[in-house]
C-alpha positions in Angstrom: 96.2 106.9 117.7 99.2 105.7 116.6 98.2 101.8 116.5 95.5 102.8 114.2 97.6 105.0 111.6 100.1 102.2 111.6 97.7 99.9 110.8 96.1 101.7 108.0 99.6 102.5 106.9 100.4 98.8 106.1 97.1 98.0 104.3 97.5 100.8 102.2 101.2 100.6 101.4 100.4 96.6 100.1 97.2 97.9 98.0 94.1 96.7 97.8 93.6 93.5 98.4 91.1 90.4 98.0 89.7 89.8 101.4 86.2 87.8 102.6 82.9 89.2 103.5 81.1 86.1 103.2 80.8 83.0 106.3 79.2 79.7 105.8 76.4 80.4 108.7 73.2 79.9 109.3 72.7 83.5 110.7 73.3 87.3 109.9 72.5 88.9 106.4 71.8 87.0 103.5 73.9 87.8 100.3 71.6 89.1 98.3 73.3 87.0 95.0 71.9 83.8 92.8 73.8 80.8 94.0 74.6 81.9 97.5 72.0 80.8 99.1 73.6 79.2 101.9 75.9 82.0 102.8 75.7 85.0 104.9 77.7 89.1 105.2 80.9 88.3 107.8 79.8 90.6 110.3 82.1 93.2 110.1 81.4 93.7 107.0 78.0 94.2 107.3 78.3 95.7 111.0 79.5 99.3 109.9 76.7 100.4 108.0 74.6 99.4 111.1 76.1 102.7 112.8 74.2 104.5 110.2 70.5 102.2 109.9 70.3 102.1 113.7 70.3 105.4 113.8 68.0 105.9 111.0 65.5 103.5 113.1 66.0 105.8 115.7 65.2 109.1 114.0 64.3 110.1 110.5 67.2 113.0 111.2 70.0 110.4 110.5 71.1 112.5 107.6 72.3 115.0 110.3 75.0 112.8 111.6 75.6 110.5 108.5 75.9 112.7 105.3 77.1 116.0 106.4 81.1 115.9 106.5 81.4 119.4 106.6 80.0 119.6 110.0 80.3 116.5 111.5 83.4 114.8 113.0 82.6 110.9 113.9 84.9 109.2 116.5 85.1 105.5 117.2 86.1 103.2 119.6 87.7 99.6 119.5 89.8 96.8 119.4 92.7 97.8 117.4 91.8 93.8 115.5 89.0 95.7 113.6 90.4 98.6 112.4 91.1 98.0 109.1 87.3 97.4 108.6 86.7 100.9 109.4 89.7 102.2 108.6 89.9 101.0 105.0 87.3 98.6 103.9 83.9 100.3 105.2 85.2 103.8 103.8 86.1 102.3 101.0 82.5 100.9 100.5 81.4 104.8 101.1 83.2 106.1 98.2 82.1 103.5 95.9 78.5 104.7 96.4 77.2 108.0 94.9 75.5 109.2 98.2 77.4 112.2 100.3 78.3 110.0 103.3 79.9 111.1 106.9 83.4 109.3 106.9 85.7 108.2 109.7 87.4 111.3 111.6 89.0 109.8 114.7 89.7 106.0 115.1 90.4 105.4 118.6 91.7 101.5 119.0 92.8 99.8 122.3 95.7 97.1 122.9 94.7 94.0 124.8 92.9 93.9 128.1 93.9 90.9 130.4 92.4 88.9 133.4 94.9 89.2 136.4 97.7 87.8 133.6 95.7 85.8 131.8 93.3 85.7 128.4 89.5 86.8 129.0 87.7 83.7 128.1 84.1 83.2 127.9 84.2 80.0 127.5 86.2 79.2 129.5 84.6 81.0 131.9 88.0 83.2 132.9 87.2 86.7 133.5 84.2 89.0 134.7 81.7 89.6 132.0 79.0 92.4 131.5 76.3 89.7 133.2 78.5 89.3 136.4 79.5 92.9 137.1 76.1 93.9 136.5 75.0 90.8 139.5 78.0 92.1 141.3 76.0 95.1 143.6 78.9 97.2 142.5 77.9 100.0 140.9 78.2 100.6 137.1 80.0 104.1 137.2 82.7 102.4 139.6 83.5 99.6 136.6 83.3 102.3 134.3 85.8 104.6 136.4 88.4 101.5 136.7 87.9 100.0 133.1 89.1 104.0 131.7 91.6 105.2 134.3 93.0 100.8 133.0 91.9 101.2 129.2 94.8 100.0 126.7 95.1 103.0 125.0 98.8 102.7 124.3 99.7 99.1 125.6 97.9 96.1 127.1 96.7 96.9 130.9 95.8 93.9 133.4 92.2 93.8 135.3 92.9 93.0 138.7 90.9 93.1 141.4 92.7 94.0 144.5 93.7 96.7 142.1 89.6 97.6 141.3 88.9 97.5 144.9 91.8 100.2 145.6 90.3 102.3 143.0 86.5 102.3 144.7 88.1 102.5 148.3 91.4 105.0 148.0 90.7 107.0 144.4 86.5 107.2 144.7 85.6 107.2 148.1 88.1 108.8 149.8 89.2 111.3 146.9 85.9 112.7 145.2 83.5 111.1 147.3 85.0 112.6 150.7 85.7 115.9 149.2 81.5 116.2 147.8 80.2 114.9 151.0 82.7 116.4 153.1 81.2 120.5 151.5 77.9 119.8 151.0 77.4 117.8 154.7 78.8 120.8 155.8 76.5 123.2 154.0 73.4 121.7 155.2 74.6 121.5 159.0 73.8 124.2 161.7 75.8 127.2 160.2 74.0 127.1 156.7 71.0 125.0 156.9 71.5 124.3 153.0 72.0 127.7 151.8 75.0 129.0 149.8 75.6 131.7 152.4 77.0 135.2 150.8 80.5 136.6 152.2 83.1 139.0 151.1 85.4 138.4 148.1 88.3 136.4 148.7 89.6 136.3 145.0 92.7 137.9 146.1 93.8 135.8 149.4 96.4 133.4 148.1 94.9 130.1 148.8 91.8 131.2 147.3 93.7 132.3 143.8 96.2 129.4 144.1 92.9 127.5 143.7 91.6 129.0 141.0 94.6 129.2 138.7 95.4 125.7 139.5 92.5 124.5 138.9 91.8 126.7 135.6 95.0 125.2 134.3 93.7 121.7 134.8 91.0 122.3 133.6 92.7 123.0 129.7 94.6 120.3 130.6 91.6 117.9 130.4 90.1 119.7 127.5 92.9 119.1 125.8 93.0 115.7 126.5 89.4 114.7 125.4 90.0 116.7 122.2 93.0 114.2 122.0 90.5 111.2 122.8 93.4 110.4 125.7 90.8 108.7 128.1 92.8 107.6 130.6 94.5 111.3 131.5 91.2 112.7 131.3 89.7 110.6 134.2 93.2 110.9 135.9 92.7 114.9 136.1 89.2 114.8 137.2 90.6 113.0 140.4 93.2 115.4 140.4 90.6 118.5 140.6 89.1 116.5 143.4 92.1 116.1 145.4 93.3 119.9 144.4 89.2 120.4 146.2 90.5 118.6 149.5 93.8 120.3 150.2 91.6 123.2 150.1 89.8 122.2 152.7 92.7 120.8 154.3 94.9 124.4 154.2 91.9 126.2 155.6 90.9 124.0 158.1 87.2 123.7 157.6 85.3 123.0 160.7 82.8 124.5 162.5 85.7 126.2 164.4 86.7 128.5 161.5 82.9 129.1 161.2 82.5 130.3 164.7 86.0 131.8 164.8 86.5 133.2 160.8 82.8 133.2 159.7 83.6 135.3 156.3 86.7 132.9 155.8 84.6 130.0 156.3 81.5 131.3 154.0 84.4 132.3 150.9 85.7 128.4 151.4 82.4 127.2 151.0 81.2 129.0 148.3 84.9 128.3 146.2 84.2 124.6 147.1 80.4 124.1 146.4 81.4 125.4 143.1 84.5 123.6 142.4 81.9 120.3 143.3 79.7 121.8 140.2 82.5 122.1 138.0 83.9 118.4 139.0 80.4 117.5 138.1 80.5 118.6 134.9 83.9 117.1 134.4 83.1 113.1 135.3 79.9 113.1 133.4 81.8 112.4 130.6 83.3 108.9 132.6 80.4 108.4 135.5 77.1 109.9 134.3 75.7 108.4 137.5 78.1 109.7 139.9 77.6 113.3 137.8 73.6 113.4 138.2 74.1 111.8 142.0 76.0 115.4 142.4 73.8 117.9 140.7 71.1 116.4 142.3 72.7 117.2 145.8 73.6 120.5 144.4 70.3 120.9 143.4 71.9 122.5 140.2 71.1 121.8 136.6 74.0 120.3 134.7 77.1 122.7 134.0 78.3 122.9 130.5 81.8 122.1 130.2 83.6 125.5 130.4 86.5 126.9 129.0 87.6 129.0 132.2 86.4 128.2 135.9 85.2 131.7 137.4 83.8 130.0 140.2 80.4 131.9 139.9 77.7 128.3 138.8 76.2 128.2 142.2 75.4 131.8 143.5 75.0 132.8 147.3 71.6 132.5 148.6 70.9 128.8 146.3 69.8 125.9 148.4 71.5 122.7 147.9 69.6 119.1 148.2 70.3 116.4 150.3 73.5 115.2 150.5 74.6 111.8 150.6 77.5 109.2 150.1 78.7 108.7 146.3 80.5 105.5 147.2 80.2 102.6 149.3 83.4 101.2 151.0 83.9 97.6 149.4 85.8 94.8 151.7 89.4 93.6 150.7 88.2 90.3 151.3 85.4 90.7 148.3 89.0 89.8 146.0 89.2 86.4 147.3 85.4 85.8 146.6 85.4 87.2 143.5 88.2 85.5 142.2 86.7 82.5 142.6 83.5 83.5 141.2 84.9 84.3 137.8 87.4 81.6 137.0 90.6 81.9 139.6 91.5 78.2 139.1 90.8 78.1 135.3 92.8 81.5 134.7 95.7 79.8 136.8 95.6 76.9 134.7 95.4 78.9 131.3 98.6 80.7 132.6 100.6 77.9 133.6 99.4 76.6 129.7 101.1 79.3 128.3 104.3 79.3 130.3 104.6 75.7 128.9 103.8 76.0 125.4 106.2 79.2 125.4 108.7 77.0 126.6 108.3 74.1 124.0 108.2 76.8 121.2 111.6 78.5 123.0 113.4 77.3 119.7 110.8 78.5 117.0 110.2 82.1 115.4 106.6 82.8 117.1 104.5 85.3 116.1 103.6 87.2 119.4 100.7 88.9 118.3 99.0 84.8 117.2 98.5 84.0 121.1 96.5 86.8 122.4 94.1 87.4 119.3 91.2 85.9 121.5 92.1 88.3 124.3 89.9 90.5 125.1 89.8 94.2 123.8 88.9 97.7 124.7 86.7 98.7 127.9 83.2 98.4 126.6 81.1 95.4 125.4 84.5 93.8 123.9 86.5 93.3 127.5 83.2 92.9 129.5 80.6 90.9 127.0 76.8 91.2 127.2 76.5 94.6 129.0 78.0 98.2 128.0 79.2 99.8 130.5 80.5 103.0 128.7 
């Protein structure tokens, strides 16, 4: 991402330079010199190197994943205020050993995530945190769906939450979840009792291809993007998929009308949408690993790889789907108010109205813009919501 390369850029441009790796702290890793007794590794410093021991504690196949370059590609994800570490410093430590190490592919690094137009701030208590959305009753996938389709990748994004309840009520629930429970409710009614049913080909009949080339050509399009690490226009056309699924429905009026009336119509609709559900599956997993199982298990389907091509053949005629049941829950406008409140409404009001002020007594000085949000908040994982990951 560009922020990251331009980052780099400057550090190497200037040339190595003298930096810290010590802190005057009780905790973390002892330097292991005479005469430092009282010092201990700044954590990023020492954090890197946990990628690889964690995941020698894990396995003893580490080796797979951290010393084989030549087939490995590692990717990571931040706030763009660490990079150099892993950019420069940590790589640099890699080359000074004489071990074959895995280095740094793809550094994805995020602008500055805000709190409805002010600073995250534990302390403070301004903001949600990981402990608080995980007490909220919301579900994680939903915080993981907003915190993506919002993440920073190319500029700082605001968390607001008339903005997250939108996303649950208008993008989730009445997008993907109304077009899954809307096929497969269908499916298991009278006309199908849960069975696929067989019918002619429709491949042909122009809503039917229109369909499938469209949503072929979405489909690159998202596997583009993810090879790109571009988050946010992944997640964006999932939901497009979705809605493509429910003008579908919409142009060829499914009902139990067109069963009774154009039975073989009716069974080639269902069949093109119970498999566009197992692709869309596939496709969120990815984002909302929740929301993907919840649909294979109503499928009753075993994962789908990600393909390269739809060809609308994953769920053959005669398979019997599971139970269906809702993917989303509506949440009430109101719950903004309350949760406002909750996580620091007044005290993110009063941070604001601090900033407004010390910009203006500063209106006649040369500020560096970059010095007054270093505390905010980063990314979408455990840096903009602390304690729990929700990615």
């Amino acid at each position: 991402m560009l922020n990251t390369t331009t980052i780099t850029a400057a550090w190497l441009k200037l040339g190595l330079r003298a930096r810290s790796i010590t802190r005057d702290y009780k905790w973390g890793t002892k330097v292991p010199l005479p005469g430092f007794d009282n010092k201990v590794m700044y954590s990023w410093f020492d954090a890197p190197i946990g990628y690889v021991s964690i995941t020698a504690c894990y396995t003893d196949q580490w080796e797979w994943w951290s010393r084989d370059p030549d087939n490995v590609q590692l990717y990571q994800f931040m706030g763009k205020d660490n990079v150099v570490f892993h950019s420069v410093i940590f790589p640099a430590s890699q080359i000074g050993t004489p071990d074959r190490w895995t280095k740094l592919h793809h550094l994805s690094a995020c602008e500055y995530l805000a709190y409805e137009g002010s600073k995250f701030s534990k302390s403070r208590g301004i903001g949600v945190f990981g402990d608080s959305a995980q007490n909220s009753g919301v579900p994680a996938d939903v915080w993981r769906y907003y915190l993506l389709s919002h993440r920073p990748e190319s500029g700082d994004s605001d968390f607001e939450w008339d903005a997250f309840i939108l996303a649950n009520n208008i993008i989730l629930l009445n997008n993907l979840g109304n077009f899954v429970s809307r096929v497969l409710k269908f499916v298991a009614g009278k006309h199908y009792n849960g069975i696929v049913p067989s019918g002619e080909d429709y491949h042909q009949i122009s809503s039917f291809k229109a369909l499938k080339d469209e949503a072929s050509v979405l489909l690159a399009q998202y596997i583009r993007e993810l090879d790109a690490v571009k988050l946010r226009s992944g997640i964006a056309t999932v939901l497009q998929i979705s809605q493509l699924g429910n003008g579908f429905l919409q142009s060829n009026s499914l009902s139990n009308r067109l069963a009774k009336e154009e039975p073989q119509r009716c069974i080639a609709v269902v069949s093109y949408a119970v498999n566009l559900i197992h692709l869309l599956a596939s496709l969120i997993a990815p984002y909302m690993p929740d929301t993907a199982a919840s649909i294979n298990k109503q499928l009753n389907a075993a994962p789908l790889p990600i393909p390269d091509q739809w060809n609308v053949d994953s769920i053959k005629p005669g398979h019997k789907i599971g139970v269906p049941e809702f993917l989303f829950r509506r949440i009430p406008p109101k719950k903004a108010d309350e949760w406002r409140e909750l996580f620091g409404n007044q005290e993110a009001k009063k941070a604001k109205d601090e900033g407004v002020k010390k910009g203006g007594e500063e209106s006649g000085k040369e500020v560096n813009k970059c010095d007054g949000r270093r505390k905010q908040s980063r990314g979408i994982g455990i840096n903009s919501i602390t304690g729990t990951s929700l990615i």
